[in-house]
Backbone as a printed PyTorch tensor [residue, N CA C, xyz], in Angstrom:
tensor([[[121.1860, 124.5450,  31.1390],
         [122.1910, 123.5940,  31.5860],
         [122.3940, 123.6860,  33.1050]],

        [[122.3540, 124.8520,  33.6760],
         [122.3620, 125.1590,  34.6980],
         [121.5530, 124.6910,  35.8700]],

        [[120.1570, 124.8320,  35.3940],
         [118.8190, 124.3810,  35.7720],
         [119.0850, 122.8140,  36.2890]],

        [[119.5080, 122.1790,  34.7930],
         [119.5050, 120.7950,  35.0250],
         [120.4390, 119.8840,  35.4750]],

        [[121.7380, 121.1120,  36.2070],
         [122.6840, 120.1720,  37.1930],
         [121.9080, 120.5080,  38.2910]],

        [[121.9080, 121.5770,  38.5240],
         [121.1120, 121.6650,  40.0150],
         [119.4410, 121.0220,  40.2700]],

        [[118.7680, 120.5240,  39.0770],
         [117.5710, 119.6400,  39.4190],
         [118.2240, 118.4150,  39.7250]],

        [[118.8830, 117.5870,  38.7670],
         [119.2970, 116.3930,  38.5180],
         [120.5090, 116.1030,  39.6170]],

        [[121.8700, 116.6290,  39.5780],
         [122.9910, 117.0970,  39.9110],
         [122.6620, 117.1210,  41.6690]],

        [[122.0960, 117.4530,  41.9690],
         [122.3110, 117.3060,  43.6130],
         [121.4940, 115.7960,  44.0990]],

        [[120.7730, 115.3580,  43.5260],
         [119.6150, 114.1640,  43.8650],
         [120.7970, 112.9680,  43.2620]],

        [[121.2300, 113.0290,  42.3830],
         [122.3570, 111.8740,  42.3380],
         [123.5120, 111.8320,  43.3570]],

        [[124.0960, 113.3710,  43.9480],
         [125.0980, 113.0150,  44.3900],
         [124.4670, 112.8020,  45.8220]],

        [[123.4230, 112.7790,  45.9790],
         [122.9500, 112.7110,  47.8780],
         [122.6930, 111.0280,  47.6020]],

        [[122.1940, 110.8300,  46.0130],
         [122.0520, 109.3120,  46.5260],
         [123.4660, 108.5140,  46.4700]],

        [[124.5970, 108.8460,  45.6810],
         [125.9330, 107.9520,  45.4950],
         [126.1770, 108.4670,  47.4880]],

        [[126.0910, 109.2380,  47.8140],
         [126.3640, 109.4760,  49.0660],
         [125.7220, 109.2100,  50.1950]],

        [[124.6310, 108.2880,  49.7380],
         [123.4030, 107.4720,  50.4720],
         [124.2460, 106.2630,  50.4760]],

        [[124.1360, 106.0310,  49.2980],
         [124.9090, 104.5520,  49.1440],
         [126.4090, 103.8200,  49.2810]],

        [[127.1520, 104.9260,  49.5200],
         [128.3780, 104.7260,  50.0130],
         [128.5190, 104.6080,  51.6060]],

        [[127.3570, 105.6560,  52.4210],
         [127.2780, 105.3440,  53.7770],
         [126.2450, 104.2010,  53.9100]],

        [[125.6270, 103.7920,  53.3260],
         [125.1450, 102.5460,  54.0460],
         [125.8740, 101.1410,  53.7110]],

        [[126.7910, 101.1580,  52.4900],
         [128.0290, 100.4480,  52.4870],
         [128.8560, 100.4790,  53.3510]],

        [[128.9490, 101.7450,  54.0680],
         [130.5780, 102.2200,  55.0950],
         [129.4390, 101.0430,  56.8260]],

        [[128.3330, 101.1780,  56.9220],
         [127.2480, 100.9370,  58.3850],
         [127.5820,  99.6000,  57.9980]],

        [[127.1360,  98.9430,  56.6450],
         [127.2080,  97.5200,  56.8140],
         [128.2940,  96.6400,  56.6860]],

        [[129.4600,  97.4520,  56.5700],
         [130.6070,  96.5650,  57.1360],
         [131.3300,  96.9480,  58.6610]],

        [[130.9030,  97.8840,  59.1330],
         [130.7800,  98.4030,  60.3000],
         [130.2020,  97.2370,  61.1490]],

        [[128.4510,  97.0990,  60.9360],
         [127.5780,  96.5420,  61.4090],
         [128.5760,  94.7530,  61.1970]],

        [[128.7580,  94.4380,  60.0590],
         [129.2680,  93.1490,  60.1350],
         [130.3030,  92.3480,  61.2880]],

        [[131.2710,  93.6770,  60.7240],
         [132.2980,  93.8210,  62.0890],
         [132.0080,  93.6810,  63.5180]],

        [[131.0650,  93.8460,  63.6870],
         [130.5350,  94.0570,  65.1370],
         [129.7870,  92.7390,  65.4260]],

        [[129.0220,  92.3090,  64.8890],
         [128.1190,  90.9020,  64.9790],
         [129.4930,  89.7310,  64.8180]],

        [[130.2680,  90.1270,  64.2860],
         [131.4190,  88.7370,  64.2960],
         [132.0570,  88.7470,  65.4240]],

        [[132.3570,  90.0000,  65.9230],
         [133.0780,  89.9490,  67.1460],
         [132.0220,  89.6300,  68.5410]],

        [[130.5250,  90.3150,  68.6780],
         [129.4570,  89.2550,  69.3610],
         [129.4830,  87.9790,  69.2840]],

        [[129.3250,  87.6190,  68.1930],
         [129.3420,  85.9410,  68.0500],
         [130.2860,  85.3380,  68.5270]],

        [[131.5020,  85.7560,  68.7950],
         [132.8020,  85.0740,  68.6810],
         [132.4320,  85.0600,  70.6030]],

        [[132.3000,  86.2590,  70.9230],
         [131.7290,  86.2880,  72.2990],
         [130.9260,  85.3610,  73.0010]],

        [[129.5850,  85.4500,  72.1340],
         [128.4970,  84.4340,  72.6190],
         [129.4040,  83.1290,  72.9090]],

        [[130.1950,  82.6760,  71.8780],
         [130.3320,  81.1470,  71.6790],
         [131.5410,  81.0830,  72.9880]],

        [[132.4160,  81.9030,  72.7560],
         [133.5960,  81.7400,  74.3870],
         [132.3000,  81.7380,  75.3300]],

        [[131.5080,  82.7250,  75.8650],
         [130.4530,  82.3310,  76.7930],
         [129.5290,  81.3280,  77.1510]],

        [[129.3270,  80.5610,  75.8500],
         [128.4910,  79.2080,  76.1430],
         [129.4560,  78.0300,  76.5020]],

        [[131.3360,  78.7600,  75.9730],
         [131.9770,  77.6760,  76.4170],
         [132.1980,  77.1340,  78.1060]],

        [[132.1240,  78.5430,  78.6410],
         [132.2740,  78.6540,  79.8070],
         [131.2410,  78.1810,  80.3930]],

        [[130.0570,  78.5150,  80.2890],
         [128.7280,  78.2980,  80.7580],
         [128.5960,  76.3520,  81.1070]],

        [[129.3550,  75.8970,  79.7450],
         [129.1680,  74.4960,  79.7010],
         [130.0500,  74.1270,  80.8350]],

        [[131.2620,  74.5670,  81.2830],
         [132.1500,  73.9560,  81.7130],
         [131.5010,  74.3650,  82.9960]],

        [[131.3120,  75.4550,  83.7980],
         [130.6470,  75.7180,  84.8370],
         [129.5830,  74.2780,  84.6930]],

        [[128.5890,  74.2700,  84.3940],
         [127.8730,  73.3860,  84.4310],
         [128.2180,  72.2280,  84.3490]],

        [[129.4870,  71.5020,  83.8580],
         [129.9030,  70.1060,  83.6510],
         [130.4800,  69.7550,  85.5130]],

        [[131.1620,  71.2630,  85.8390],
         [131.5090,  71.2480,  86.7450],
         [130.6620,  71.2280,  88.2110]],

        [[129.7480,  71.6100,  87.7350],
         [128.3800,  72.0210,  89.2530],
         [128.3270,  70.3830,  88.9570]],

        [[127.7220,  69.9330,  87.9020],
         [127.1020,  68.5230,  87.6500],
         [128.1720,  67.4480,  88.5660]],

        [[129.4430,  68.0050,  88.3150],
         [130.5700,  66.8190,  88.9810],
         [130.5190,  67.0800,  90.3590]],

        [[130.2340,  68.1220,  90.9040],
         [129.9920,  67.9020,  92.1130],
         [129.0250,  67.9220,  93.2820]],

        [[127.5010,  67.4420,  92.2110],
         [126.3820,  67.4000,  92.4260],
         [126.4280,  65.7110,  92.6840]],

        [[127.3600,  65.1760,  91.5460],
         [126.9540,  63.7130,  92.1400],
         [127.8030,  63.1910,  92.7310]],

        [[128.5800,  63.4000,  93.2650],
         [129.5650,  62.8410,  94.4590],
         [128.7400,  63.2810,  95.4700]]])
């Protein structure tokens, strides 16, 4: 009995403990790409307006 927690018994709990940290990275990881994105898009807002703005006073 002994034998077969410590064959079995450690290889399950490294994998529930595999799989709980790469659950814990990918909402981590999610977290992080939403708050980039949210970034990118304020930055292309700006980018546009700079540019609407060079454009307005490119043609006068």
């Amino acid at each position: 009995m002994i034998s077969l927690i410590s064959n079995v018994g450690f290889p399950i709990a490294a994998a529930v403990a595999m799989g709980w940290y790469v659950n814990k990275k990918d909402k981590e990881h999610k977290s992080e790409i939403d708050r980039l994105s949210n970034v990118v898009e304020n930055n292309t807002l700006i980018l546009n307006k700079i540019y609407e703005h060079i454009s307005e006073r490119n043609d006068n």
